[in-house]
N, C-alpha and C positions, 0 to 999 in steps of 0.2 A: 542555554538550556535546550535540550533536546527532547524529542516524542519519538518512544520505540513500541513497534509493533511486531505481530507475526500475522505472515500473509495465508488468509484463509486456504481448507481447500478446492479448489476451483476457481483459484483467482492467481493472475502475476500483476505485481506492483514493478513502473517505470518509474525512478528516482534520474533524474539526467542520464547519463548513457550506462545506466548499467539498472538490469533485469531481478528481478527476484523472484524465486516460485513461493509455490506453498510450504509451508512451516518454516521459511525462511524467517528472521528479524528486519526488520528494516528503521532506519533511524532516519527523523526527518529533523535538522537545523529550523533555525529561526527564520535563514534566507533561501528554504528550498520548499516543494512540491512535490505530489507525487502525483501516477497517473497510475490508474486503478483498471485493470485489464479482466474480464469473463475470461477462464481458460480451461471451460469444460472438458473430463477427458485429458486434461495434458497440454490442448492443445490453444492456443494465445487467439482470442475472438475480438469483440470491441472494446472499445475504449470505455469502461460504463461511468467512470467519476475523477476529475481532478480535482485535489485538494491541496492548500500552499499549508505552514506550518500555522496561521494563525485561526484555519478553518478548522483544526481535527483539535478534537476535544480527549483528551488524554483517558477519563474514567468510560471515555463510547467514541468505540471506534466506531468509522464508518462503513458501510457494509464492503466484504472482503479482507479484511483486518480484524483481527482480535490481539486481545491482550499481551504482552510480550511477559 
């Protein structure tokens, strides 16, 4: 089963080697994580939350994601 989202704006989501911006989808597996990045402006700031697939709650996203 998978959990898909869309990346707020002013946020990029890190899924293992590969980037997402804002309005992007992002789908998170059963055995993966994401890493949730402030990217005020465009531009990629800190790290503000990692979450694995058993932490994000499908009907609330976590902040930087909303509903896909």
């Amino acid at each position: 089963m998978t959990k898909t989202y869309r990346v707020d704006i002013g946020f990029d989501v890190r899924k293992g080697d590969k980037w997402y911006g804002a309005g992007r989808l992002v789908t998170v597996n059963d055995d993966e994580s994401i890493e949730i990045y402030a990217a005020p402006h465009g531009n990629r700031g800190d790290r503000i939350a990692v979450h694995s697939y058993d932490s994000l709650v499908r009907d609330r996203p976590p902040t930087g994601l909303g509903r896909a």
